[in-house]
C-alpha positions as semicolon CSV with decimal commas, in nm:
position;residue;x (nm);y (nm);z (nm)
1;X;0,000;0,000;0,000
2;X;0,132;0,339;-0,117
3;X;0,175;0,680;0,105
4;X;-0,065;0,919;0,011
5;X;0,124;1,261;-0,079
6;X;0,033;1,604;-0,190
7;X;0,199;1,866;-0,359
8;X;0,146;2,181;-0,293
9;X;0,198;2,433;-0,559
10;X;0,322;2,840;-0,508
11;X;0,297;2,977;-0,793
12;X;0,450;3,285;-0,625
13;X;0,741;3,076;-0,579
14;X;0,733;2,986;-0,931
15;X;0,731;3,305;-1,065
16;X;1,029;3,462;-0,807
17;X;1,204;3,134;-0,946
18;X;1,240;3,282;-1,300
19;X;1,284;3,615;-1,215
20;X;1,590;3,488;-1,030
21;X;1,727;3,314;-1,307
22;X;1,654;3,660;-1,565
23;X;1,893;3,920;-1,312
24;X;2,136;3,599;-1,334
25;X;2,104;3,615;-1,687
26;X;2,145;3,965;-1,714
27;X;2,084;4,080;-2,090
28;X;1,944;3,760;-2,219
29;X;1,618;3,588;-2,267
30;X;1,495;3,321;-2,094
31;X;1,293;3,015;-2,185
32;X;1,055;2,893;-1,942
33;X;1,036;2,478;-1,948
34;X;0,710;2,340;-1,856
35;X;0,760;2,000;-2,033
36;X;0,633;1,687;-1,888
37;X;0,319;1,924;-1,738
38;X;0,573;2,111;-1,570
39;X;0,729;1,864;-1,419
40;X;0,420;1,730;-1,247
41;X;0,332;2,107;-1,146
42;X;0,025;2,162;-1,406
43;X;0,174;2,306;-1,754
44;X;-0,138;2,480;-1,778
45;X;-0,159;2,661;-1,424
46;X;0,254;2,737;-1,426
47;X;0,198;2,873;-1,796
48;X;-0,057;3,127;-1,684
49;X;0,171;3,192;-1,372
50;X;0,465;3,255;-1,610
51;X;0,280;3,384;-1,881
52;X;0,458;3,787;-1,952
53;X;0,732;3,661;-1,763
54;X;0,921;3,427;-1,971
55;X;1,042;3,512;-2,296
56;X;0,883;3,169;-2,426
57;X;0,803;2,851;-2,311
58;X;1,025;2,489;-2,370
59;X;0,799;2,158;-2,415
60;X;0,907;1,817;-2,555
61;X;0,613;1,743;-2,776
62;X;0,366;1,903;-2,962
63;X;0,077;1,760;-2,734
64;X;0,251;1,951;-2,454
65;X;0,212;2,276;-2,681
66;X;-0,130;2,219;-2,781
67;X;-0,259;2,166;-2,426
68;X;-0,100;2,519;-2,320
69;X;-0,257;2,691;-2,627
70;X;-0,569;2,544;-2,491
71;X;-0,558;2,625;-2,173
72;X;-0,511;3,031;-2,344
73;X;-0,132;3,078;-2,327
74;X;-0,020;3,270;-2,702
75;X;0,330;3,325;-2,579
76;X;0,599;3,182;-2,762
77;X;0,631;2,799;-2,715
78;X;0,944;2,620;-2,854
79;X;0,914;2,218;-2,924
80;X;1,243;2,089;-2,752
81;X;1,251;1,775;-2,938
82;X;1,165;1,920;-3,235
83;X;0,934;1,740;-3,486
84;X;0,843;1,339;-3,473
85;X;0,652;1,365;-3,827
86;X;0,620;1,617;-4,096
87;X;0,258;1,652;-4,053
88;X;0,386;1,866;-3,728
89;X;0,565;2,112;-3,937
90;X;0,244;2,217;-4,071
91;X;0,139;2,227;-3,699
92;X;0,404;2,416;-3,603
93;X;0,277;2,678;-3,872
94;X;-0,039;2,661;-3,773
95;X;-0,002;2,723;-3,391
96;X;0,320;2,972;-3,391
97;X;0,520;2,738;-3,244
98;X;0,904;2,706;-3,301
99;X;1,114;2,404;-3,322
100;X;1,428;2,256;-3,282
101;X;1,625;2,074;-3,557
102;X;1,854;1,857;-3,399
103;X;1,887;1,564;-3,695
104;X;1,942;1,531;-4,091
105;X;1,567;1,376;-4,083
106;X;1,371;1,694;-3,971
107;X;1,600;1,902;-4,132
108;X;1,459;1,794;-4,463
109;X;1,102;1,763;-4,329
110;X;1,128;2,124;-4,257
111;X;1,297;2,210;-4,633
112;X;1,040;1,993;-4,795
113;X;0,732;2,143;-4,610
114;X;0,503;2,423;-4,813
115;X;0,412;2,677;-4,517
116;X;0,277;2,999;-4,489
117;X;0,522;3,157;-4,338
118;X;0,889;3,127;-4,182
119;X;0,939;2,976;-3,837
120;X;1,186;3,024;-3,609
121;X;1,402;2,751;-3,571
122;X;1,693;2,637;-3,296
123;X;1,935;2,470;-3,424
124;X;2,088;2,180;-3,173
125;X;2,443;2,126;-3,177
126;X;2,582;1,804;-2,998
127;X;2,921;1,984;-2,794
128;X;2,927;1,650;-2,564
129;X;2,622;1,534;-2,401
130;X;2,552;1,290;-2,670
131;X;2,191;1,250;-2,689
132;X;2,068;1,414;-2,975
133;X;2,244;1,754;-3,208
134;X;2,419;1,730;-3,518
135;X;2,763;1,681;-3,494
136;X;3,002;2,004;-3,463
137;X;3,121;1,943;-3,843
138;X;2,794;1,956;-3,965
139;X;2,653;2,262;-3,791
140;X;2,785;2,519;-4,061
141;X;2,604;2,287;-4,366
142;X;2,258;2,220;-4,117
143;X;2,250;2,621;-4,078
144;X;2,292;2,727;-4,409
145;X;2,063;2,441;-4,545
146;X;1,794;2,603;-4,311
147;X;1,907;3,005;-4,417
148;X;1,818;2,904;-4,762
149;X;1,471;2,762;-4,671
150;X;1,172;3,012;-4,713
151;X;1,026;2,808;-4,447
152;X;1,257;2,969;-4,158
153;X;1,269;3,316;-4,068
154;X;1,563;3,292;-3,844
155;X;1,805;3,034;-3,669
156;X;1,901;3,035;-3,320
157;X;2,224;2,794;-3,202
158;X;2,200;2,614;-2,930
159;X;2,360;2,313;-2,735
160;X;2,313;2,157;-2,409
161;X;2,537;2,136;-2,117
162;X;2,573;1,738;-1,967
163;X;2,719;1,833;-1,620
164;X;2,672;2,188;-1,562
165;X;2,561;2,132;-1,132
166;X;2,924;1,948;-1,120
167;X;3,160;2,305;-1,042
168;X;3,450;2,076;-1,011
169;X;3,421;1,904;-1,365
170;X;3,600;2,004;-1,688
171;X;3,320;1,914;-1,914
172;X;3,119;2,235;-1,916
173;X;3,436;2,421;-2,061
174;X;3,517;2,199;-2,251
175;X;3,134;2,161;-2,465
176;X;3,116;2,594;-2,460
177;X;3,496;2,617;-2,607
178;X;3,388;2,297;-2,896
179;X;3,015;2,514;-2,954
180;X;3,206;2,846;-2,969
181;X;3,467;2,675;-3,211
182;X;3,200;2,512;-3,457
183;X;2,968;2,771;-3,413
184;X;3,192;3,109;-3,362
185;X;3,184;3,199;-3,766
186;X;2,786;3,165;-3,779
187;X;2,594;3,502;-3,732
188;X;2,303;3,321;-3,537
189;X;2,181;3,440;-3,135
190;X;2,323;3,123;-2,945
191;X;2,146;2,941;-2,675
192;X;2,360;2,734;-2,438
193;X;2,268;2,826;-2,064
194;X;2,033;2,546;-1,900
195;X;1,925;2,589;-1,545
196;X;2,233;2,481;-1,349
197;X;2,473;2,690;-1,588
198;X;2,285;2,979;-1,500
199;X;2,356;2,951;-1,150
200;X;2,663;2,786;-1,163
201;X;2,855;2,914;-1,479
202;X;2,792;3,310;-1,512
């Protein structure tokens, strides 16, 4: 037999929470992730909270996007694992929503679409966590395959740090010098700072 348990939910706190992490990241913008219903906190009620506050929102999927455009959210909402099928480019479209190209396979989805207009695309570079990204040789092809697409408006780099909360580990150094290397000659806004390099890596 289980414990019962109850969370209990400040959306004060929330909201303090990201204006902590803006004054960290002084002169940036800052993406609000509320994937996985916020992390078991209610996407919907956290995207209200945060709604005006954030510069856009993160999900994984586009049923994570849809349910906060439902529940009345028309900030910006970026798909963080970018699309699964190319019926969700047209999606995308449809909704506003922005996506992440992280592999040859949605890159040419996205080329191959017919949309209405340009989206905004982030373009995932793998410096060394290894899950998903295009490898740092094949960043400066992937962007300029996407610059030539009239279906993106702009590109924004971006990688992802492994062990950022680990202050006495080489590795973040090591991925920002390889992103800054593949990606230094590419006149793109860059993305790089997750939570714990925010607080941890100024």
């Amino acid at each position: 037999m289980t414990r019962p348990a109850r969370a209990r939910i400040d959306l004060d706190a929330a909201r303090d929470n990201l204006r902590c992490a803006k004054r960290l990241a002084t002169g940036t913008r800052v993406l609000a992730v509320i994937k996985a219903d916020g992390y078991g906190h209610g996407a919907g009620a956290i995207g209200k909270a945060l709604a005006g506050e954030a510069d856009a929102f993160g999900v994984a999927c586009s049923e994570e996007a849809l349910e906060l455009r439902e529940s009345g959210i028309l900030d910006p909402i970026l798909l963080m694992e970018g699309a699964f099928h190319p019926d969700e480019i047209a999606l995308a479209d449809r909704e506003r929503l922005a996506l992440v190209v992280h592999n040859r396979q949605q890159l040419d989805w996205l080329t191959a679409a017919r949309l209405e207009r340009g989206l905004e695309c982030w373009l995932k570079m793998d410096s060394g966590m290894h899950r998903v990204g295009f490898a740092p040789e094949e960043i400066g092809s992937a962007y300029r395959a996407l610059m030539d697409s009239p279906n993106v408006a702009s590109v924004i780099l971006m990688t992802h740090f492994a062990r950022a909360d680990e202050l006495d580990q080489p590795t973040t150094g090591r991925q920002l010098a390889l992103f800054d290397r593949a990606a230094g000659e590419i006149p793109a806004p860059q993305s790089t700072a997750n939570s714990a390099a925010i607080l941890a890596w100024p």
